[in-house]
C-alpha positions, 0 to 999 in steps of 0.5 A: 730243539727237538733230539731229531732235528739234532740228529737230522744233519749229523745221524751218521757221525754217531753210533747207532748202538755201542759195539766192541769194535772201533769205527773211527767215528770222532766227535771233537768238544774245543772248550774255554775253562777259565778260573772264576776264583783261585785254583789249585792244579797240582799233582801232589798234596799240600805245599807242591808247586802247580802244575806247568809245562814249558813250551812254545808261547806260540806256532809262530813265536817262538819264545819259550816260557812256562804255561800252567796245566790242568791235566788231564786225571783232574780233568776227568775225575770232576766231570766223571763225578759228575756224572756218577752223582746224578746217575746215583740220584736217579739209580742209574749205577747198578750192582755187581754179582756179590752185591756191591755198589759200583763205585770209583777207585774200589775194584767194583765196576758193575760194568752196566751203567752208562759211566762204565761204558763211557768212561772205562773200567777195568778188573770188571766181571766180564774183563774191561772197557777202555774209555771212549772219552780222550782227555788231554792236558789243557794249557792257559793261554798267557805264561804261567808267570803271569796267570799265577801267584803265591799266598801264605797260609795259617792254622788259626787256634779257636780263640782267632789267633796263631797260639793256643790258649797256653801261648804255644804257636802253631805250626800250620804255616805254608805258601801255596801257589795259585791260578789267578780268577780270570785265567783261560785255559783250552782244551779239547775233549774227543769222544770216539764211536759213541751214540747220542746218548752218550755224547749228551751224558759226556757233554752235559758232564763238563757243562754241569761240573764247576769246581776243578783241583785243590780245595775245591770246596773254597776255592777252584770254581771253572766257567767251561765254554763249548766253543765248537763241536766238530763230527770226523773221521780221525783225531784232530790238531792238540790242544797245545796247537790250538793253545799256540794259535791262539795266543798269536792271533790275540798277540797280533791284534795286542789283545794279550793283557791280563786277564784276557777279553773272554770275547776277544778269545772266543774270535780268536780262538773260533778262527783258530780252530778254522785255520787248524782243522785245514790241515787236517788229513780226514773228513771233518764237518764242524757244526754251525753256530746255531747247531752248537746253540740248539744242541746246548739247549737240548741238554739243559731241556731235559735236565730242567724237565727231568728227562735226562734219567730216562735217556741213560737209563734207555740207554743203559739197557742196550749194554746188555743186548 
C-alpha cells in the first residue's frame, strides 16, 4: 500500500509539518508484548526483585494481587535505541556546534534529527523539546505469581567448575527473579501532533526492537503486537484499564490458564479496546483491521527497499525551516 492511500482516510489527524505549539492531535498504538524467552524487568542491578505493582486483577474483579511491569524508561530506552541505530547506519544523527556526535545520555543532543525531535532532549543549543511519544508502564495480564519464577545463578572458573585451580570457591552465587516465556503484557503508546513520518519512525521503533530489560544479550527477547491503532482528539483510557478489561473477558470465558491463548487475547483484548474507547469524552476514529494490516505493510516496504532513510532524512530537513 502506497503512503497516500494511508493517508487518504486519516490525513487530518497528523500534523502537516512539526510546530512548537500543541494541537491535540493523539494518535494511540494498543500493543501486545509477550515474552519469547525469560526476562528480567527490574530497576536496579544484579540480585533486585522485578519490577510489580498491586492492583485490581480486574474492572470487575475486584481481588487485589500483584502484576509484573515493564516500565515505561525500559520501554523507551530499546525502542529509542532502536531507532538511534539505523538513523546512525544511514547518517542521519547530525553533530552539534563543537562538533560532537549527538548521542544518548552525554548532554550532546544535535537537536536535528529526527530522534531529538520525536523523542526529546534537553540542555540542547537552541533549549529542549519534550517528547511527542507518552510511555506508560505495561502491565502482564496474569498475577505476578504466576508469570513469574526464581533461578540460582553461578560464576563457573575456566576449568567448568565453581573453584579455582587452588581449590579456592567462588563466590559468584545469587537468585534472580524472572518473567517466564509466554507472559503477555499490554500496553499502549500515544503519539501526540506528530506527521506521518514520524508515527512511521516511532512505530516501526517498537516493530523493530526484540529484546527488552536484564541481560538482554542472553535473555529478554519480546514479540510486540500492534493490536489497534486509534486517530483522537484527546488521550485515551490507561493501559491498566484495558490490562483489567481484559483479564475479565478471558476469565468470564475460563481462558485464564498459563500461559495465555495469544489468539484468545488478541479477541479479548480487541473487544476490550472497543468497550473502553466508549466511554471516552472526544472524537476517536479507530482504524480498521485492513487499514491496520496495509499500514504495517507499508513500514516493512520500505525498510525491505531501503526507502525508509530517504523518508527521515526529508523529514529532518523540515526542522530547520
Amino acid at each position: 500500500m502506497k503512503r497516500e492511500a494511508i493517508l487518504k482516510e486519516y490525513k487530518d489527524k497528523f500534523m502537516e509539518k512539526y510546530t512548537h505549539f500543541p494541537k491535540g492531535k493523539y494518535i494511540t498504538v494498543a500493543i501486545l508484548r509477550q515474552a519469547e524467552s525469560e526476562c528480567i524487568f527490574r530497576t536496579e542491578g544484579s540480585g533486585e526483585g522485578l519490577n510489580k505493582e498491586r492492583v485490581n486483577l480486574g474492572i470487575e474483579n475486584k481481588n487485589k494481587e500483584f502484576r509484573a511491569t515493564i516500565s515505561k524508561r525500559k520501554q523507551t530506552a530499546v525502542e529509542r535505541r532502536t531507532g538511534r541505530e539505523y538513523l546512525r547506519s544511514k547518517n542521519l544523527l547530525f553533530e552539534t556546534s563543537k562538533s560532537e556526535i549527538c548521542a544518548l545520555n552525554k548532554n550532546t543532543p544535535c537537536g536535528k534529527c529526527l530522534d531529538c525531535m520525536v523523542n526529546g532532549y534537553a540542555v540542547g543549543e537552541g533549549g529542549a523539546q519534550r517528547s511527542r511519544i507518552v510511555y506508560d508502564n505495561a502491565y502482564s495480564i496474569l498475577p505476578f505469581n504466576i508469570v513469574t519464577g526464581r533461578k540460582t545463578f553461578n560464576a563457573l572458573y575456566d576449568n567448568g567448575t565453581m573453584r579455582d585451580e587452588n581449590g579456592k570457591p567462588s563466590s559468584s552465587l545469587g537468585e534472580d527473579e524472572y518473567v517466564k516465556p509466554g507472559t503477555v503484557f499490554v500496553d499502549m503508546v500515544t503519539f501526540k501532533d506528530v506527521t506521518f513520518t514520524e508515527f512511521v519512525y516511532g512505530l516501526s521503533n517498537i516493530l523493530r526492537s526484540k529484546r527488552y530489560g536484564a541481560i538482554s544479550s542472553r535473555i529478554g527477547k519480546i514479540k510486540n503486537t500492534i493490536l489497534t491503532v486509534c486517530f483522537s482528539d484527546c488521550e485515551l483510557f490507561s493501559n491498566l484499564e484495558l490490562t483489567q478489561s481484559i483479564y475479565d473477558k478471558l476469565q468470564s470465558e475460563e481462558n485464564i490458564e498459563f500461559p495465555l491463548d495469544i489468539d484468545n487475547v488478541v479477541d479479548s483484548a480487541k473487544l476490550a479496546f472497543e468497550n473502553l474507547k466508549k466511554e471516552v469524552y472526544g472524537d476517536v476514529a479507530e482504524v480498521t483491521s485492513d487499514e491496520l494490516k496495509g499500514l504495517l505493510q507499508y513500514i516493512k516496504n520500505i525498510f525491505m527497499e531501503d526507502k525508509a532513510s530517504e523518508l527521515f532524512k526529508e523529514q529532518s530537513t523540515q526542522y530547520g525551516e
